[in-house]
BAFI-508876 format. One record per atom (N, C-alpha, C): residue number from 1; atom name; y, x, z. Coordinates in nm, 2 decimals, always signed. Atoms other than C-alpha are relative to their C-alpha. Layout:
BEGIN
<r pos="NUM" site="CA" y="Y" x="X" z="Z"/>
...
This chain:
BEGIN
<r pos="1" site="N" y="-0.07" x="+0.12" z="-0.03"/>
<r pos="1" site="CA" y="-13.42" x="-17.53" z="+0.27"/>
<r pos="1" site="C" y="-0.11" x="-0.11" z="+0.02"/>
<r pos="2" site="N" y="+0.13" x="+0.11" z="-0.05"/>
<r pos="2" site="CA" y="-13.63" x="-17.81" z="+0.42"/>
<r pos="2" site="C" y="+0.12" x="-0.12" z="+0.06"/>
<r pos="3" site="N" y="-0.03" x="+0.15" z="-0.05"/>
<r pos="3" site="CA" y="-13.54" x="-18.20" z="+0.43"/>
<r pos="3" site="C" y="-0.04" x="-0.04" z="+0.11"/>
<r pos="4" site="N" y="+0.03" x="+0.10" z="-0.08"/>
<r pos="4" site="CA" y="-13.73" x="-18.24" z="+0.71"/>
<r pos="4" site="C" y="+0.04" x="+0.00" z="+0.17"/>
<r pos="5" site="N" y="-0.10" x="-0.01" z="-0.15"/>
<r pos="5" site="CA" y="-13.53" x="-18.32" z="+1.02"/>
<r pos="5" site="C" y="-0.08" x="+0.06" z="+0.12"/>
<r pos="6" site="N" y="+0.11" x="-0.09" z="-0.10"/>
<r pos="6" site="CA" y="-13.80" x="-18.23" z="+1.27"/>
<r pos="6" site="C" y="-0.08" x="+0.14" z="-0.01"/>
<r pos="7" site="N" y="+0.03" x="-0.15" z="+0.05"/>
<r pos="7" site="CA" y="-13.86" x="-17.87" z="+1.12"/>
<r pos="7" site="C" y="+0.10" x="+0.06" z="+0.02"/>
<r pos="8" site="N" y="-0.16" x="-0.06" z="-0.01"/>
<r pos="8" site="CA" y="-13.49" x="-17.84" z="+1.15"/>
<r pos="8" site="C" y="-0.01" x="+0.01" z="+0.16"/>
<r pos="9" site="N" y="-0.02" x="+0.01" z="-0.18"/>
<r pos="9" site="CA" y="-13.49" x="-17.94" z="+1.54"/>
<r pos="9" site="C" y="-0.11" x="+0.04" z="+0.04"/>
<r pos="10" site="N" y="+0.05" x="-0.13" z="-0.07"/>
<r pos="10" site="CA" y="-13.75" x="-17.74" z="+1.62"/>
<r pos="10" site="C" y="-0.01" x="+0.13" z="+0.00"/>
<r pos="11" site="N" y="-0.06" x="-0.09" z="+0.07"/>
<r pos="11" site="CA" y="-13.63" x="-17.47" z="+1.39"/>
<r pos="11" site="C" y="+0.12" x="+0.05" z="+0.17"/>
<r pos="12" site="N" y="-0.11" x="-0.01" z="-0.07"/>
<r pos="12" site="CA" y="-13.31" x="-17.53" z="+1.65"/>
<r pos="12" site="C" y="-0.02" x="+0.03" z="+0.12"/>
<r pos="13" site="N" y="+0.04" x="+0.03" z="-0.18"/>
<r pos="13" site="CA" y="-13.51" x="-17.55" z="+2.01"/>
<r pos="13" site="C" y="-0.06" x="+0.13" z="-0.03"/>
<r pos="14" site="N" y="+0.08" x="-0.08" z="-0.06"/>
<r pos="14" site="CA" y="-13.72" x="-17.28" z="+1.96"/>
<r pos="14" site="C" y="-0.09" x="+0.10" z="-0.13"/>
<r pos="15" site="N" y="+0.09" x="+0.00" z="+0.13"/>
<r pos="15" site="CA" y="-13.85" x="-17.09" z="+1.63"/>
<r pos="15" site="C" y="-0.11" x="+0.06" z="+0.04"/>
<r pos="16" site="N" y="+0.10" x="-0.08" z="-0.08"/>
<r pos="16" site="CA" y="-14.11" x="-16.88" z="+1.83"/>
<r pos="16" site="C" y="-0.13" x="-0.12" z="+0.05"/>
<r pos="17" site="N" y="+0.06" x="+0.15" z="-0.04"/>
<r pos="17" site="CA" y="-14.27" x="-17.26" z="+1.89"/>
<r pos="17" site="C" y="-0.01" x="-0.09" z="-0.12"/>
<r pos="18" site="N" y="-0.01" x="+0.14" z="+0.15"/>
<r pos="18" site="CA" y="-14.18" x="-17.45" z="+1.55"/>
<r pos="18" site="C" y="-0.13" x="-0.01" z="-0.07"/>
<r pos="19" site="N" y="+0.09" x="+0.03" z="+0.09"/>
<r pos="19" site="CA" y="-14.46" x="-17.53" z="+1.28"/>
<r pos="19" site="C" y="+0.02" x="+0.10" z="-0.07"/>
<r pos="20" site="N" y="+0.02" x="-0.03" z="+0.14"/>
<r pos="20" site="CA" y="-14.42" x="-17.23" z="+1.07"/>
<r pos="20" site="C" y="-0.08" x="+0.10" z="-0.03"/>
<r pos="21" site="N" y="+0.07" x="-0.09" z="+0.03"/>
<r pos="21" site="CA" y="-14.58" x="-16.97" z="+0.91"/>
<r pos="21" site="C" y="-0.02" x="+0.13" z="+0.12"/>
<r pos="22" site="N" y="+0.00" x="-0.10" z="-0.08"/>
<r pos="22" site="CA" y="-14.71" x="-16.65" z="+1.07"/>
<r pos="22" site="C" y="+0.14" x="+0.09" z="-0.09"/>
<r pos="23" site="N" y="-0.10" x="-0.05" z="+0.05"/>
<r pos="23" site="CA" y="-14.50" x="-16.49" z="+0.80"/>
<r pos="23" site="C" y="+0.16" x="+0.00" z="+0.05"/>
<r pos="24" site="N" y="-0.13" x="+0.02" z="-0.08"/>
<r pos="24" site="CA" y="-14.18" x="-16.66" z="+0.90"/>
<r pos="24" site="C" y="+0.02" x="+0.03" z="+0.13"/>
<r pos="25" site="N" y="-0.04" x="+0.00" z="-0.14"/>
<r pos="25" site="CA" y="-14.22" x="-16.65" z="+1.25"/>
<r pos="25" site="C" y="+0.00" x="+0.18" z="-0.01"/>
<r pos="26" site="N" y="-0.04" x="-0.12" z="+0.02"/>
<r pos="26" site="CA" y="-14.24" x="-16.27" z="+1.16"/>
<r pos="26" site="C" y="+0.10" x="+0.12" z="-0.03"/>
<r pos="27" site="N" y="-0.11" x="-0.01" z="+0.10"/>
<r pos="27" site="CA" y="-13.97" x="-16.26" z="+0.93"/>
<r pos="27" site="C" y="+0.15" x="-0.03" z="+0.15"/>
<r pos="28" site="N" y="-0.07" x="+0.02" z="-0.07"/>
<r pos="28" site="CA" y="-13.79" x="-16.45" z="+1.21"/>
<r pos="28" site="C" y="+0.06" x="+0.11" z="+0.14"/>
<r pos="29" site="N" y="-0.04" x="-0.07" z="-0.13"/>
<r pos="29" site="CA" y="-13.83" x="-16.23" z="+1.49"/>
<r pos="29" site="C" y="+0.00" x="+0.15" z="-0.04"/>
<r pos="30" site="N" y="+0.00" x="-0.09" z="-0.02"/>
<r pos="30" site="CA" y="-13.79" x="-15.93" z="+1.31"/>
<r pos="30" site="C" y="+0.17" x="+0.00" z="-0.04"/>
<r pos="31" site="N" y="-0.10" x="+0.04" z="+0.05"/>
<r pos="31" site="CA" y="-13.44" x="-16.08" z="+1.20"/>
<r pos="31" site="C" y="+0.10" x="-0.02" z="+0.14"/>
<r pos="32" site="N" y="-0.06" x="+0.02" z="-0.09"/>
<r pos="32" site="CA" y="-13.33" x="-16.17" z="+1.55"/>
<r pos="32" site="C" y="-0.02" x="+0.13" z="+0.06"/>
<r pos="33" site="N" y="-0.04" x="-0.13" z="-0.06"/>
<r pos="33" site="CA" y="-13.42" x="-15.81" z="+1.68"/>
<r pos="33" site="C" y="+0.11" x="+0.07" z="-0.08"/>
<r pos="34" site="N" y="-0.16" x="-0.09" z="+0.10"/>
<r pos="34" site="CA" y="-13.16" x="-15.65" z="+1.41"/>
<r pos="34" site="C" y="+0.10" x="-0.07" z="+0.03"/>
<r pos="35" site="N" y="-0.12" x="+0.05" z="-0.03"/>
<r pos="35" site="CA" y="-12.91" x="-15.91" z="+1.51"/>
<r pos="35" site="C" y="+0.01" x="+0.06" z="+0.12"/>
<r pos="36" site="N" y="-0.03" x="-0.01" z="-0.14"/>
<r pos="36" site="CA" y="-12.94" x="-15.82" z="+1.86"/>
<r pos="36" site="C" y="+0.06" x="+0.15" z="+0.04"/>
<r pos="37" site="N" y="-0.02" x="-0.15" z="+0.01"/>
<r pos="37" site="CA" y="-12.94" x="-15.43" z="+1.84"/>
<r pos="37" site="C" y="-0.11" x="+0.05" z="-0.12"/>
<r pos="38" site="N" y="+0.01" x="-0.09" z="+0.13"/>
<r pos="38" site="CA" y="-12.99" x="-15.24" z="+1.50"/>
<r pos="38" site="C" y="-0.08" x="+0.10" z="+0.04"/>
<r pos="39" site="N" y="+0.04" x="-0.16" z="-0.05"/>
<r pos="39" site="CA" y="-13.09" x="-14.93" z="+1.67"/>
<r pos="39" site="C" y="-0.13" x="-0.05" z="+0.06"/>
<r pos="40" site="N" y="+0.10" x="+0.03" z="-0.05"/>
<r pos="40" site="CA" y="-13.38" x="-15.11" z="+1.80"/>
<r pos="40" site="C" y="-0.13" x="-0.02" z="-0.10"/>
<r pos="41" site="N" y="+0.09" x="+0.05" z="+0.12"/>
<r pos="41" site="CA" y="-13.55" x="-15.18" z="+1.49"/>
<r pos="41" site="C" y="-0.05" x="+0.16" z="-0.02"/>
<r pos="42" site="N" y="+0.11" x="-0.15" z="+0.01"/>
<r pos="42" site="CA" y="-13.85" x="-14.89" z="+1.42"/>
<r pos="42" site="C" y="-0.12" x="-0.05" z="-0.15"/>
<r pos="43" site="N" y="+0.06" x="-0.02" z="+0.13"/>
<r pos="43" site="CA" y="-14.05" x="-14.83" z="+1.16"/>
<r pos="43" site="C" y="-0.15" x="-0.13" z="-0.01"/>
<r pos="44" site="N" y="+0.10" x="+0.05" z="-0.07"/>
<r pos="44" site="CA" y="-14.34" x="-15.04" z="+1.35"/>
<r pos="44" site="C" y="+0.07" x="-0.10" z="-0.04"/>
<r pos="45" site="N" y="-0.08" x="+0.16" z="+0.02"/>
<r pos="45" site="CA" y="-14.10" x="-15.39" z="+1.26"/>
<r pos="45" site="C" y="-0.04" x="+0.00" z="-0.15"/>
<r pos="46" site="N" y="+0.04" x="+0.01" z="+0.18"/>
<r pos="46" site="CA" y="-14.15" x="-15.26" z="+0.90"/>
<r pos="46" site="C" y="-0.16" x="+0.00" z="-0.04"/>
<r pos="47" site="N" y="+0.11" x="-0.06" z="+0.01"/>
<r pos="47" site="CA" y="-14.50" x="-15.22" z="+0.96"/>
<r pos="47" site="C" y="-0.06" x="-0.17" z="+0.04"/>
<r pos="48" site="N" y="-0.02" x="+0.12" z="-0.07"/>
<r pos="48" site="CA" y="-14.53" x="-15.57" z="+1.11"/>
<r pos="48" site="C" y="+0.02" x="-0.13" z="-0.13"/>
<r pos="49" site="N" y="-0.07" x="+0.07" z="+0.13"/>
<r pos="49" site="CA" y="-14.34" x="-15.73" z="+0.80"/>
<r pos="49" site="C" y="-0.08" x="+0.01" z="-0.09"/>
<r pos="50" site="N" y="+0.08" x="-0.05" z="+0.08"/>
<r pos="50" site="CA" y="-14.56" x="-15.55" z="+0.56"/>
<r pos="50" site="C" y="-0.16" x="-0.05" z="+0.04"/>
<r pos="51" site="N" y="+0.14" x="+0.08" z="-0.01"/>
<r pos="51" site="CA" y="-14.92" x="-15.68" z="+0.74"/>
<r pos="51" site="C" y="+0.04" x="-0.14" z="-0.01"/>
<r pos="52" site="N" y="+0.01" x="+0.16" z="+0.03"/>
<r pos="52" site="CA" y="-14.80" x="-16.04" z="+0.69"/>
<r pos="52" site="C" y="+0.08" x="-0.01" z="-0.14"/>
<r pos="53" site="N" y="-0.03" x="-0.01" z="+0.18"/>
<r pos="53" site="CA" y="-14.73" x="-15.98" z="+0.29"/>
<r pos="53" site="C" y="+0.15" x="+0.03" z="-0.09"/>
<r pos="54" site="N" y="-0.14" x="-0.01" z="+0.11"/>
<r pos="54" site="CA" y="-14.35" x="-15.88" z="+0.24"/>
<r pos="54" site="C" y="+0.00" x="+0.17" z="-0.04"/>
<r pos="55" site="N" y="+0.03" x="-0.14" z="+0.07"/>
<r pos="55" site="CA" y="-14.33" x="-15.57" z="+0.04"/>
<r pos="55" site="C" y="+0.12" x="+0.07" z="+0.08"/>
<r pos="56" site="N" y="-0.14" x="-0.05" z="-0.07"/>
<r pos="56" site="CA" y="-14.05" x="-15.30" z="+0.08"/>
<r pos="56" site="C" y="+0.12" x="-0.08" z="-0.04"/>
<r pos="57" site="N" y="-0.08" x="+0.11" z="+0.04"/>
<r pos="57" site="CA" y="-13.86" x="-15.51" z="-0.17"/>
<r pos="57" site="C" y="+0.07" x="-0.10" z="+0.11"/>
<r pos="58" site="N" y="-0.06" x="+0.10" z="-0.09"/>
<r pos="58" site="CA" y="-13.81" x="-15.76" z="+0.09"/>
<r pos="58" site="C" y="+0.02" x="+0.02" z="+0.09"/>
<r pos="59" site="N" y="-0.09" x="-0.08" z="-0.09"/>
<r pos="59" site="CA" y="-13.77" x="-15.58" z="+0.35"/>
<r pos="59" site="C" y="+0.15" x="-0.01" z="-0.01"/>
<r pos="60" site="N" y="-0.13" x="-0.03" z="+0.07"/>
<r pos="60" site="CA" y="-13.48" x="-15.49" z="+0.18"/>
<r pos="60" site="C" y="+0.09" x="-0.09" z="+0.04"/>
<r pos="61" site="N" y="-0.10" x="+0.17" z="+0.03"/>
<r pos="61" site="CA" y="-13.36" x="-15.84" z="+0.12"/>
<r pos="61" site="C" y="+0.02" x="-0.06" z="+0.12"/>
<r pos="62" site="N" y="-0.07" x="+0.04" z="-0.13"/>
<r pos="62" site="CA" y="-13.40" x="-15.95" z="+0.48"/>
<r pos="62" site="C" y="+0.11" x="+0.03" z="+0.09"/>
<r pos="63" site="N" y="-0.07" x="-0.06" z="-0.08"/>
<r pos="63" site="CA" y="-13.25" x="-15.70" z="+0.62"/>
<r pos="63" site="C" y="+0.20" x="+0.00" z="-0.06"/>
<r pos="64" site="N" y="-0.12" x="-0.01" z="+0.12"/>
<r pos="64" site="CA" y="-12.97" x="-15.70" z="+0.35"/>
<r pos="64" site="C" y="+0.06" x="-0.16" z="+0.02"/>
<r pos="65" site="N" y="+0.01" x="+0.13" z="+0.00"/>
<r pos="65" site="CA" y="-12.91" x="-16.10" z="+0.42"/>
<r pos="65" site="C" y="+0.02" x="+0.01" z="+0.15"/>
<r pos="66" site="N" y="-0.04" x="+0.04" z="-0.13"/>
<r pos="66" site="CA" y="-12.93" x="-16.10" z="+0.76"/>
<r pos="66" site="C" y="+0.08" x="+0.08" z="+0.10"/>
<r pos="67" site="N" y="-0.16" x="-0.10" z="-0.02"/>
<r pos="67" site="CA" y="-12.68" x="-15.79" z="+0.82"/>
<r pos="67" site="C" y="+0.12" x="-0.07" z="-0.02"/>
<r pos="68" site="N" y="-0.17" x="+0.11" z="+0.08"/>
<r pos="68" site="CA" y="-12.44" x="-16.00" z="+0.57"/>
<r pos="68" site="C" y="+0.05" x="-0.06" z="+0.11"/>
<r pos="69" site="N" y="-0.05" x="+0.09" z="-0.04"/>
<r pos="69" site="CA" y="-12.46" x="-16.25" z="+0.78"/>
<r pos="69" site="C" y="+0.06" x="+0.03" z="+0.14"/>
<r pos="70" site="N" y="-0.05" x="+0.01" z="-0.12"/>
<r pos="70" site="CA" y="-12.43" x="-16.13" z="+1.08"/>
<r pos="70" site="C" y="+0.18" x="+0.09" z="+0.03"/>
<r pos="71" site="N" y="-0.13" x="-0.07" z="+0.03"/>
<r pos="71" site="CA" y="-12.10" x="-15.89" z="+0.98"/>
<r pos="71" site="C" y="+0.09" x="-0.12" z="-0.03"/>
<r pos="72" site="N" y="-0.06" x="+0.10" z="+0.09"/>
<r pos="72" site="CA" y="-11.97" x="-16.20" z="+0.80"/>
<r pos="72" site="C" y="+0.06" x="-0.10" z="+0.14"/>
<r pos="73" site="N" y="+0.00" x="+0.09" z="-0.12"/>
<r pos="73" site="CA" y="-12.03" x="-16.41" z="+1.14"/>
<r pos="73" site="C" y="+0.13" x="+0.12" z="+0.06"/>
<r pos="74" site="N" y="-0.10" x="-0.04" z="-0.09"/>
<r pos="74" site="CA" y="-11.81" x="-16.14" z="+1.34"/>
<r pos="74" site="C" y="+0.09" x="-0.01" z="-0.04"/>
<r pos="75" site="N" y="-0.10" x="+0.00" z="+0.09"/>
<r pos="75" site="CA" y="-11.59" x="-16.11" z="+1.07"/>
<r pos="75" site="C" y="+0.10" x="-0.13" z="+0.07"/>
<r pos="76" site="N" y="-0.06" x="+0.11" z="-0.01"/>
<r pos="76" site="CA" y="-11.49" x="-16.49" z="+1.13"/>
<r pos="76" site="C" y="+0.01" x="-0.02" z="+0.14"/>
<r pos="77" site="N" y="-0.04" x="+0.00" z="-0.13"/>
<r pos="77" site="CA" y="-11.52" x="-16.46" z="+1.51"/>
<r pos="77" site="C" y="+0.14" x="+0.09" z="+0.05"/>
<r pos="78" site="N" y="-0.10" x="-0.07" z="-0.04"/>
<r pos="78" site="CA" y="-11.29" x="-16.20" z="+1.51"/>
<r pos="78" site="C" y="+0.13" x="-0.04" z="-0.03"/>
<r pos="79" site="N" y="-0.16" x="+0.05" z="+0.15"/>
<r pos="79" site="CA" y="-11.00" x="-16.38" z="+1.26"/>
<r pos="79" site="C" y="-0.02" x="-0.15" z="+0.10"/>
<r pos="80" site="N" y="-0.02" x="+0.14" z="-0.10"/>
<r pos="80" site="CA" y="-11.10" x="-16.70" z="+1.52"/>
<r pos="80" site="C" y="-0.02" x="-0.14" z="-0.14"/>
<r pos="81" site="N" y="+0.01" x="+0.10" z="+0.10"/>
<r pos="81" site="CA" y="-11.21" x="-16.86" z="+1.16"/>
<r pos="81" site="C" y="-0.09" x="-0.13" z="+0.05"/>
<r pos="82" site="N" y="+0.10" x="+0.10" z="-0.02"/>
<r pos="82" site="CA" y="-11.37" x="-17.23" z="+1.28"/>
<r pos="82" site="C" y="+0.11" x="-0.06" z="+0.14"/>
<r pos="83" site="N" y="-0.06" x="+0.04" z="-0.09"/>
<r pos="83" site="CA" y="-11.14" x="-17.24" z="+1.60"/>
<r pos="83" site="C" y="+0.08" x="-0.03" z="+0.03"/>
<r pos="84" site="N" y="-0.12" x="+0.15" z="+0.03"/>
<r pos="84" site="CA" y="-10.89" x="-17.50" z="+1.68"/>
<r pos="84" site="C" y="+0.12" x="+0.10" z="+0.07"/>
């Protein structure tokens, strides 16, 4: 979580461009290939994750977190939860 408005809006425009870590930006785009297609993710993403310091452990947790969410997300698109 970060107060700072301009981390957030470039967070929003572009995270592949924002200020942040190599980690996160790693973290990020191994997070946006599993949203996009599952079946695309290889051993080589975990390999990836693992040279910029997350263990298996977290592996885990990303992966586990950002599934949630994204099941959770269809869930509510599908039920039209948010739409008028």
């Amino acid at each position: 979580m970060t107060l700072n408005k301009e981390l957030v809006e470039a967070l929003q425009r572009d995270y592949q461009s924002a200020p942040i870590s190599e980690q996160d930006r790693t973290m990020l785009d191994y997070v946006v290939k599993l949203t996009r297609d599952a079946t695309k993710v290889s051993p080589d993403d975990h390999a990836k994750l693992r040279a910029v310091g997350f263990d298996d452990r977290s592996i885990l947790q990303i992966t586990l977190i950002a599934s949630w969410f994204n099941y959770i997300n269809r869930v509510a698109d599908a039920l039209g939860v948010g739409r008028d």
